[in-house]
C-alpha positions, 0 to 999 in steps of 0.5 A: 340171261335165259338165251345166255345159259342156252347158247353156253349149254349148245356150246358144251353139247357140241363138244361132247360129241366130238369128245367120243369115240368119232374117228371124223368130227366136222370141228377136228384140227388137221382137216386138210385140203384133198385130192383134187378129183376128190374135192371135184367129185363131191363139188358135182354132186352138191352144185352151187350149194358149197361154191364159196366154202373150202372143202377139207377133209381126211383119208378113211378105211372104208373097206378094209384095205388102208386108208386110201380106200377112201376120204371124209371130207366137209366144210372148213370154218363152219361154212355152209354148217347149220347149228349142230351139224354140217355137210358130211361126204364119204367118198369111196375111192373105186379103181381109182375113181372118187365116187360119194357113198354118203351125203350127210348132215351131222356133226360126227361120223364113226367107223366100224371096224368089222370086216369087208365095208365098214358100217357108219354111225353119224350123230349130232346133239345139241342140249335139247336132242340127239341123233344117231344115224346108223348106216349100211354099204349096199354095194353102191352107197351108204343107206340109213338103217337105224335112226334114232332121236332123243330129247330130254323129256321122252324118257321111254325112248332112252329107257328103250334104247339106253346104250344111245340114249345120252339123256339118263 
């Protein structure tokens, strides 16, 4: 019963994430299949890790120029997803040329909406922690430049951070 009430409250935790204010979650309907020099780009830099998975996604405005700057883009059908989180690409679309700026794990990714290159936001949760990583374009790739965690038991990092913290 105990693992029941469990699995049931990681179910409720996954969606809450992707309720948000993401623009890209690994569970959205509508992902569909890319560019082909997209999909090959992505394929050369994971090897034979996604072989078997079909990769999905979507365009995003990374910089401010439209939606075709570039994609989103992760497995379909959970395939190669672990718990709470999947494979995450953003791919920067340069002259032409698919080139990946980031390669994560997580559940939901946000884009900021400043001028010139977008920030990013990554997160995943499930009942017992959350993550939000905050990120950074340096001219060639997405770099973290803020992480946190949280669990329902460390009260002082919510205290500290209680704009993140999902855990009142």
């Amino acid at each position: 019963m105990r693992a029941l009430v469990l699995l049931a409250a990681f179910v409720l935790s996954m969606h809450v994430v992707g309720a948000g204010a993401a623009d890209f979650t690994i569970e959205d309907k509508g992902l569909t299949t890319l560019p082909q020099d997209v999909e090959n780009a992505i394929r050369a830099r994971t090897g034979s890790e996604f072989t078997r998975c079909l990769i999905v996604g979507k365009p995003v405005d990374l910089s401010g120029k439209g939606p075709q700057s570039g994609y989103v883009a992760t497995t379909a059908k959970g395939c190669g997803w672990e718990a709470p989180a999947g494979p995450i690409w953003v791919v920067l679309m340069a002259d032409g040329t698919p080139r990946i700026v980031l390669s994560e794990r997580s559940h939901s990714l946000t884009v900021g909406k400043q001028k010139g290159f977008r920030n990013l936001a990554t997160s995943a949760r499930t009942a017992a922690w959350y993550r939000e990583t905050l990120w950074k374009f340096d001219g060639k790739v997405y770099r973290s430049v803020k992480s946190f965690e949280f669990t329902p038991e460390d009260k002082a990092a919510c205290k500290a951070h209680p704009k993140v913290c999902p855990f009142k």
